[in-house]
KOLGU-4560 file (N, C-alpha, C; in nm, 3 decimals, padded with zeros to 5 digits):
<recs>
<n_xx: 00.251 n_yy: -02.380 n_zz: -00.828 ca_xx: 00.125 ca_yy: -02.351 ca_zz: -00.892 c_xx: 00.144 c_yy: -02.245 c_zz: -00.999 mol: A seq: 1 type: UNK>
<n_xx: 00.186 n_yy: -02.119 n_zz: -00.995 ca_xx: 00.246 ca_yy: -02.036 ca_zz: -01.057 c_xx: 00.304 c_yy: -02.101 c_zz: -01.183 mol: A seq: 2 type: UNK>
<n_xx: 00.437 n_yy: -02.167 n_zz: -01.164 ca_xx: 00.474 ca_yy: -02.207 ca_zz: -01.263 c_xx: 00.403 c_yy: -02.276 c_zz: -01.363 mol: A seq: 3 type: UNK>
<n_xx: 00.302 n_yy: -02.376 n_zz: -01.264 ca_xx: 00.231 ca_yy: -02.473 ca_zz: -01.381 c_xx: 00.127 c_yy: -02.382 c_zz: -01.501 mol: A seq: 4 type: UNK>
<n_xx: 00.084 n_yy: -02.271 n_zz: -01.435 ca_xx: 00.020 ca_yy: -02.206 ca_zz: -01.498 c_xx: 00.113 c_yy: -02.112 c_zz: -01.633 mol: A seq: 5 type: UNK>
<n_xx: 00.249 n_yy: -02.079 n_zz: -01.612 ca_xx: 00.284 ca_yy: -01.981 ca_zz: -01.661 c_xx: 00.348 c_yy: -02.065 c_zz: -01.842 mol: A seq: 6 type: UNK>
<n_xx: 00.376 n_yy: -02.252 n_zz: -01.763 ca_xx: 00.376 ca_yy: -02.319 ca_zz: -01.902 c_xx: 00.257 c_yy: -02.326 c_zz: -01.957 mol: A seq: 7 type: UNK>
<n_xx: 00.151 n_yy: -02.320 n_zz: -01.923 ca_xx: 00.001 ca_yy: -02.327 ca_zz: -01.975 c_xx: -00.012 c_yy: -02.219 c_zz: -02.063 mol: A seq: 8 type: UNK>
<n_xx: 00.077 n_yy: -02.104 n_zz: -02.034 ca_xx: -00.008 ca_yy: -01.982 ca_zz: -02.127 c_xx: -00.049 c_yy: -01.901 c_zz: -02.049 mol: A seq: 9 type: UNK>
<n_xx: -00.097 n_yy: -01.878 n_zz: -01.891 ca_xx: -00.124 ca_yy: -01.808 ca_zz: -01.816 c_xx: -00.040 c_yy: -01.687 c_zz: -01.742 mol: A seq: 10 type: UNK>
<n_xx: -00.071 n_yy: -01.610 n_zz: -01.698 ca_xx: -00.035 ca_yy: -01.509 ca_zz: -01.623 c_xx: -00.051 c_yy: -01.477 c_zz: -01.501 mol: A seq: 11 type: UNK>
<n_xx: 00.003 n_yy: -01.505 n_zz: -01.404 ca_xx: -00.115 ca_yy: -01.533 ca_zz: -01.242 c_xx: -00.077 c_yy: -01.358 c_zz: -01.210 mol: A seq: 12 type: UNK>
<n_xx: -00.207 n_yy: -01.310 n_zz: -01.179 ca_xx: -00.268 ca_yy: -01.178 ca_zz: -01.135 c_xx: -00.225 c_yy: -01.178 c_zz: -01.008 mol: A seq: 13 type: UNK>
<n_xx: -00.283 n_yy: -01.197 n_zz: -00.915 ca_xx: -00.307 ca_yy: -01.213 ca_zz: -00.781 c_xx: -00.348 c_yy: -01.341 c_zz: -00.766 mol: A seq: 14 type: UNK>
<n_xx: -00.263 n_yy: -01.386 n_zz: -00.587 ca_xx: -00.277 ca_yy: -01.479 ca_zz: -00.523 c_xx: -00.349 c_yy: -01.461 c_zz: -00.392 mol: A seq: 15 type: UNK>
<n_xx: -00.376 n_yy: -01.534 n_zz: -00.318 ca_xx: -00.448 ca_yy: -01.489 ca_zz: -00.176 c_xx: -00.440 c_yy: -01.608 c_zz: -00.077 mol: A seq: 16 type: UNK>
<n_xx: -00.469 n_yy: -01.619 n_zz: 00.034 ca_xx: -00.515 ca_yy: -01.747 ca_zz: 00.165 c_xx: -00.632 c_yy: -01.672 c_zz: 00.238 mol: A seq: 17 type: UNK>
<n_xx: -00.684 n_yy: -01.783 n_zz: 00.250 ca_xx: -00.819 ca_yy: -01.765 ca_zz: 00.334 c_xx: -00.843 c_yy: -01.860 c_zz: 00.446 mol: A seq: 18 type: UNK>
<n_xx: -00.950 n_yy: -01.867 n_zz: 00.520 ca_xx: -00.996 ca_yy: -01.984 ca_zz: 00.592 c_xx: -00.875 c_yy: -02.012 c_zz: 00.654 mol: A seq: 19 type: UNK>
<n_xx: -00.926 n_yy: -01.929 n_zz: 00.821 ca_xx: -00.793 ca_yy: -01.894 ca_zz: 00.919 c_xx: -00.776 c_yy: -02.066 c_zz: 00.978 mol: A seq: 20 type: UNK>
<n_xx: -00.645 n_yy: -02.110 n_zz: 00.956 ca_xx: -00.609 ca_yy: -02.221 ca_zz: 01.036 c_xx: -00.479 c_yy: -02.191 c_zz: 01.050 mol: A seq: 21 type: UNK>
<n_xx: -00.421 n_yy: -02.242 n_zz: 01.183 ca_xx: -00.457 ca_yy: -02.281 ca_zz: 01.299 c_xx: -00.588 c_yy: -02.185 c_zz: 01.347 mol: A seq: 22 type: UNK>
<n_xx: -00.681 n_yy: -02.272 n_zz: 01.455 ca_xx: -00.800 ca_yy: -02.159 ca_zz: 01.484 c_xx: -00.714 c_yy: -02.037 c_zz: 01.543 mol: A seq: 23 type: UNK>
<n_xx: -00.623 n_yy: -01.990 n_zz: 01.610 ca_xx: -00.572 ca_yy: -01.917 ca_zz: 01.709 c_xx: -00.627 c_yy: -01.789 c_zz: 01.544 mol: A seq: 24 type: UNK>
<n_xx: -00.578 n_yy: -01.800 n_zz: 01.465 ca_xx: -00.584 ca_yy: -01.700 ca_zz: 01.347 c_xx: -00.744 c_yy: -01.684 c_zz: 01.289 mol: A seq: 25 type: UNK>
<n_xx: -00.837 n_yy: -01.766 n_zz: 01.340 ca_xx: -00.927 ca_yy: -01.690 ca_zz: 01.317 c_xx: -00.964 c_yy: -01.661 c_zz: 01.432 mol: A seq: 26 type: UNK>
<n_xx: -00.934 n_yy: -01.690 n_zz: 01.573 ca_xx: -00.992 ca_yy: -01.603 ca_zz: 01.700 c_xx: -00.930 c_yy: -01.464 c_zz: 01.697 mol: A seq: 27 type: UNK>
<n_xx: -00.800 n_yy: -01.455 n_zz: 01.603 ca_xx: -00.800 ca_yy: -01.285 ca_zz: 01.638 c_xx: -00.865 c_yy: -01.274 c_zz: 01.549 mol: A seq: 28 type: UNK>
<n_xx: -00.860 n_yy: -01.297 n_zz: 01.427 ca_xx: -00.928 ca_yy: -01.241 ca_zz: 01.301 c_xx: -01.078 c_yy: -01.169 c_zz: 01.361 mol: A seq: 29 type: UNK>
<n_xx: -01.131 n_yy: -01.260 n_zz: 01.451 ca_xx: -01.303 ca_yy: -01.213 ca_zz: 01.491 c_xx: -01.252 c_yy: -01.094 c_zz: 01.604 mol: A seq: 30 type: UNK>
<n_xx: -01.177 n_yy: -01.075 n_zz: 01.626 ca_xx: -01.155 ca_yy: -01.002 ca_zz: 01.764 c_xx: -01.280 c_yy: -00.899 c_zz: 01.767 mol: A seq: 31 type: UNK>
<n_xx: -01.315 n_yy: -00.828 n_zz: 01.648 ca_xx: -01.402 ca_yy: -00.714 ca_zz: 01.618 c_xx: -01.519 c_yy: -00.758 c_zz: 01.677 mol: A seq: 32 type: UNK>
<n_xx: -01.576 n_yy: -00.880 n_zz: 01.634 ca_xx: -01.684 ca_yy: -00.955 ca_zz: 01.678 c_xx: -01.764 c_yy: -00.938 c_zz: 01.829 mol: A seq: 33 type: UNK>
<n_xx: -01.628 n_yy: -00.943 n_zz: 01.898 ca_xx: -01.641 ca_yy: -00.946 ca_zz: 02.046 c_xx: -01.720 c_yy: -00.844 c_zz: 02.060 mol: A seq: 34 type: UNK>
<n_xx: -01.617 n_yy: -00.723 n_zz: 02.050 ca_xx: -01.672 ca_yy: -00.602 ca_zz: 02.069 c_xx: -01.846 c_yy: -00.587 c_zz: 02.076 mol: A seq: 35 type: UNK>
<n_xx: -01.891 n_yy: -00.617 n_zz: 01.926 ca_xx: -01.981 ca_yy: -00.627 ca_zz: 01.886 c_xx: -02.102 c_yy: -00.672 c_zz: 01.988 mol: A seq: 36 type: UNK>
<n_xx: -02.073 n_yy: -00.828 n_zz: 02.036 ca_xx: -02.156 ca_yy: -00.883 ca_zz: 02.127 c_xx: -02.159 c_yy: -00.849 c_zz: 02.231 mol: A seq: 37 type: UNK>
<n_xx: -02.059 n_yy: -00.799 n_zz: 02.303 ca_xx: -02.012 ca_yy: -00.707 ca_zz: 02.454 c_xx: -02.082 c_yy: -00.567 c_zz: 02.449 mol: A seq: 38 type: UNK>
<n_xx: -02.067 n_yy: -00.527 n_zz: 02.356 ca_xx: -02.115 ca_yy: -00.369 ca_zz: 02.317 c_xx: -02.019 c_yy: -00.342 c_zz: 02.396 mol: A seq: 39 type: UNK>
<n_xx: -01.903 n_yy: -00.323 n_zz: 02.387 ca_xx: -01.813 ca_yy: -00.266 ca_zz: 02.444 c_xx: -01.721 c_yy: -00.233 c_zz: 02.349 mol: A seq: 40 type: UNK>
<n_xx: -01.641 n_yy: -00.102 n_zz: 02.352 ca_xx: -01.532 ca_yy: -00.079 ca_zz: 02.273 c_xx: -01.368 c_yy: -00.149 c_zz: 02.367 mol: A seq: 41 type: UNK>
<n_xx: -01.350 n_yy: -00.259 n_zz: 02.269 ca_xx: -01.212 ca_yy: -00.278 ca_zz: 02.332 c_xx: -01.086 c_yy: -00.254 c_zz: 02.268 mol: A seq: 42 type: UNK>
<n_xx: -01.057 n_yy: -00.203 n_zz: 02.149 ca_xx: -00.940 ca_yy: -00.060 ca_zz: 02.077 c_xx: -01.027 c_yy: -00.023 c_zz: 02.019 mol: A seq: 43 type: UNK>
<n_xx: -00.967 n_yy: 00.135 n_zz: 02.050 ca_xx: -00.981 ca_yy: 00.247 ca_zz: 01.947 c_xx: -00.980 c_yy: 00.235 c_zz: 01.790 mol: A seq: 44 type: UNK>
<n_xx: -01.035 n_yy: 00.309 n_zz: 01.693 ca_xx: -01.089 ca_yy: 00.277 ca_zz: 01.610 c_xx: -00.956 c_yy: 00.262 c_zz: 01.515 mol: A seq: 45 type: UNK>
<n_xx: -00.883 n_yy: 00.374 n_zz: 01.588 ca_xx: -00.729 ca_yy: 00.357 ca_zz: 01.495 c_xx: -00.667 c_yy: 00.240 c_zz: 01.482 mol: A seq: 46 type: UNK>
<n_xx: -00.685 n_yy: 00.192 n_zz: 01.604 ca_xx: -00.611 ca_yy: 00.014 ca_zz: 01.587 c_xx: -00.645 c_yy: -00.051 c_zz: 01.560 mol: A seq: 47 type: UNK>
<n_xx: -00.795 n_yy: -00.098 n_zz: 01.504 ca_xx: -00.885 ca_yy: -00.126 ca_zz: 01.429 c_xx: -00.834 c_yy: -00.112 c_zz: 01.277 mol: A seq: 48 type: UNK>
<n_xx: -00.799 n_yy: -00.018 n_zz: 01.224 ca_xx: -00.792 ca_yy: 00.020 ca_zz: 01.117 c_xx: -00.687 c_yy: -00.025 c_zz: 01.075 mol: A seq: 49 type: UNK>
<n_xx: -00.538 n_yy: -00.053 n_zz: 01.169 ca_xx: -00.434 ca_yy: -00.099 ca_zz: 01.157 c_xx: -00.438 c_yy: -00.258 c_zz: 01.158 mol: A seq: 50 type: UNK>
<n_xx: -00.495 n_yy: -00.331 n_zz: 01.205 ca_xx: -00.556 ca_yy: -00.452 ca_zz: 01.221 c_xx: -00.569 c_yy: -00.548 c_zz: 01.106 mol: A seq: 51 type: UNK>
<n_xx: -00.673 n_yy: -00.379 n_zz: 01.054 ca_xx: -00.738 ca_yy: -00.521 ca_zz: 00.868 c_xx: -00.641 c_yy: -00.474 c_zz: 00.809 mol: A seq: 52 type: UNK>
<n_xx: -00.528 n_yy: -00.357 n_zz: 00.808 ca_xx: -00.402 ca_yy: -00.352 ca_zz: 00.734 c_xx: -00.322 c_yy: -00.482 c_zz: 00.734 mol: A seq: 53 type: UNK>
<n_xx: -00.336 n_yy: -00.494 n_zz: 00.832 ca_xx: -00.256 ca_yy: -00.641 ca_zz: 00.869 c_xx: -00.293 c_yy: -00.755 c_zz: 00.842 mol: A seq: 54 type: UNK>
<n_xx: -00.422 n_yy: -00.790 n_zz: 00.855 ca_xx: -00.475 ca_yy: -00.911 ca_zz: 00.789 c_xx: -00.456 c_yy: -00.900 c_zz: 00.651 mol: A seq: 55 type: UNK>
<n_xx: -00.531 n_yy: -00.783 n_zz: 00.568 ca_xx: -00.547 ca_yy: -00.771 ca_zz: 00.453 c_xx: -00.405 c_yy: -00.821 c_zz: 00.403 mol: A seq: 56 type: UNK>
<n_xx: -00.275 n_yy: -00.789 n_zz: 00.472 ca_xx: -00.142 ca_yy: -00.850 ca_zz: 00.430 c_xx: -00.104 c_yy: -01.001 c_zz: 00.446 mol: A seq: 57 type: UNK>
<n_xx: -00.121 n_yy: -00.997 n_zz: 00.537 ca_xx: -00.134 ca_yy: -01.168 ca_zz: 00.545 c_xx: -00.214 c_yy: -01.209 c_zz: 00.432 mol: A seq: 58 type: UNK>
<n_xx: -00.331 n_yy: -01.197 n_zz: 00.405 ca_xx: -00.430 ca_yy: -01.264 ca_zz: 00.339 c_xx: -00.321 c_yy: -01.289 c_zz: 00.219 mol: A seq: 59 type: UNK>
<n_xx: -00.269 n_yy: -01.144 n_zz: 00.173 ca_xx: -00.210 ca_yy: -01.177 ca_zz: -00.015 c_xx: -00.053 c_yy: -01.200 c_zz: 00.041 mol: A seq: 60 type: UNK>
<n_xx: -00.032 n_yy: -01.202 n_zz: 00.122 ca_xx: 00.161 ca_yy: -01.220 ca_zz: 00.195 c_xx: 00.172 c_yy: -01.381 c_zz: 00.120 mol: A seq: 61 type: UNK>
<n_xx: 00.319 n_yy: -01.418 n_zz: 00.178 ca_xx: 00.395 ca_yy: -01.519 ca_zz: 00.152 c_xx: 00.332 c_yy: -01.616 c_zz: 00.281 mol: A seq: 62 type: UNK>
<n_xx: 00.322 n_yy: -01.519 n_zz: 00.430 ca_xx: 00.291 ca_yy: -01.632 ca_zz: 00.525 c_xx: 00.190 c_yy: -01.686 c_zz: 00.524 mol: A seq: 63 type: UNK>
<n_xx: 00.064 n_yy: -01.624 n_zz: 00.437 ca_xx: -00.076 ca_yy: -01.702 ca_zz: 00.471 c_xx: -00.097 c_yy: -01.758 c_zz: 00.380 mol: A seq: 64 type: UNK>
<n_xx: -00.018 n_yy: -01.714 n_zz: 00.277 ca_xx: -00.019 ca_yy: -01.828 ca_zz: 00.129 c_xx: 00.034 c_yy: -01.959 c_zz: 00.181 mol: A seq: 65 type: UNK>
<n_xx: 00.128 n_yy: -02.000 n_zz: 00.322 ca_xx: 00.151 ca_yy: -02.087 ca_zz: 00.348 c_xx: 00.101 c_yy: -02.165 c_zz: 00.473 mol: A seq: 66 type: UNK>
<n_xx: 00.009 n_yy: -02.076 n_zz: 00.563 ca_xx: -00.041 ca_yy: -02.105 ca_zz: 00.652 c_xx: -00.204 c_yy: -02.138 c_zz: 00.669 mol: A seq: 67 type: UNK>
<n_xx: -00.265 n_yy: -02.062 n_zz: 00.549 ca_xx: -00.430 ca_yy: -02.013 ca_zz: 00.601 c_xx: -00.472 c_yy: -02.157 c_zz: 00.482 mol: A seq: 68 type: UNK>
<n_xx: -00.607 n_yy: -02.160 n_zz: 00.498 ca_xx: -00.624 ca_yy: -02.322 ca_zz: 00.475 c_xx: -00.676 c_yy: -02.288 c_zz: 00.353 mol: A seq: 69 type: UNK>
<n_xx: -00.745 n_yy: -02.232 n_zz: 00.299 ca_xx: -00.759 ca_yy: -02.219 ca_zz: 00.141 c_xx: -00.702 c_yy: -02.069 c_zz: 00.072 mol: A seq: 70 type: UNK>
<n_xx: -00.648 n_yy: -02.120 n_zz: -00.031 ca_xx: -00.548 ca_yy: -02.039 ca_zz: -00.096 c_xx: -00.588 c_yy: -02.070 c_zz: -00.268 mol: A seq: 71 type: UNK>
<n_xx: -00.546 n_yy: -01.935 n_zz: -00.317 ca_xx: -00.633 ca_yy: -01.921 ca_zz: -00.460 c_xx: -00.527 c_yy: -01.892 c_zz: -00.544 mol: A seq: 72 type: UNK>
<n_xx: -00.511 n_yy: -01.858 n_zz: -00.661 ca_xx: -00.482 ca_yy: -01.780 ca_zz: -00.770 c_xx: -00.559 c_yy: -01.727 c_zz: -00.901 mol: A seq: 73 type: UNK>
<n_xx: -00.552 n_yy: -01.596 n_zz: -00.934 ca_xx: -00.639 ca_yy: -01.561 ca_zz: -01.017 c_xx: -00.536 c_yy: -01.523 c_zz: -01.071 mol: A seq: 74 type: UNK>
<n_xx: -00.531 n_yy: -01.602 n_zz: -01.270 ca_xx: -00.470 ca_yy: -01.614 ca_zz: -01.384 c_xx: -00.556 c_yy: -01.537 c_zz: -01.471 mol: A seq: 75 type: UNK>
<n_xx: -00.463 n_yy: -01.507 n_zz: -01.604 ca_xx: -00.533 ca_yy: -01.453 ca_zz: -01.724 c_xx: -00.458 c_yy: -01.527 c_zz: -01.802 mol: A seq: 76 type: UNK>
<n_xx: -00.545 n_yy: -01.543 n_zz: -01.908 ca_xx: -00.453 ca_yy: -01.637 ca_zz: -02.063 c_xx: -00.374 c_yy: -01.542 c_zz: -02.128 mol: A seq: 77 type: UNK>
<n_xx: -00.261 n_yy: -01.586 n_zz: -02.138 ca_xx: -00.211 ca_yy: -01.468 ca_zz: -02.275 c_xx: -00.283 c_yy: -01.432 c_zz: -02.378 mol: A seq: 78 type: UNK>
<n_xx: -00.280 n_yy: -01.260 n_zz: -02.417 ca_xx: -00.387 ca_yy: -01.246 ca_zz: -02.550 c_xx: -00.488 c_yy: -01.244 c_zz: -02.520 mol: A seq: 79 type: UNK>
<n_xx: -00.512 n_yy: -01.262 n_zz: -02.456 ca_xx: -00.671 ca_yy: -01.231 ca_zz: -02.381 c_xx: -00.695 c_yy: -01.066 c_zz: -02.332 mol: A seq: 80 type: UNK>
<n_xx: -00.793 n_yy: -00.994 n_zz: -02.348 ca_xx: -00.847 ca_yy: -00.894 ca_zz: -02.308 c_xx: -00.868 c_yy: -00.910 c_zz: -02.190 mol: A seq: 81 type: UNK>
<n_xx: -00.799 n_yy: -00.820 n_zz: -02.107 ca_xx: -00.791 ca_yy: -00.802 ca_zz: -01.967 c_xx: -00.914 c_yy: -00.767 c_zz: -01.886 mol: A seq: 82 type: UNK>
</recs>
């Protein structure tokens, strides 16, 4: 994809994956959720925090660019005002 864009004239910015598949990746993804409906704290807020570090990597990584079910790229044209 990259490439096709880069003969076009483009520049790819950032890439990303979204839309957790296999489901197992969006049942942790919600893990927070639980909490939520339980009203229960089940980790501390620190591991929480370490968590969306981790997704947030996946999301723009190599593995979810190849795993997660929709996947993007955001290009700029050459010469174009950024």
């Amino acid at each position: 994809m990259c490439r096709l864009l880069e003969r076009t004239g483009f520049t790819p910015i950032r890439r990303y994956g979204r839309e957790y598949y296999p489901y197992a990746y969006y049942a942790v993804r919600h893990l927070q959720k639980a909490e939520q409906r339980l009203r229960r704290k089940l980790l501390p807020q620190s591991v929480w925090h370490s968590y969306e570090r981790l997704w947030r990597r996946l999301e723009r990584g190599w593995w979810g660019l190849h795993t997660l079910r929709d996947v993007g790229v955001l290009a700029q044209k050459q010469g174009t005002p950024g």
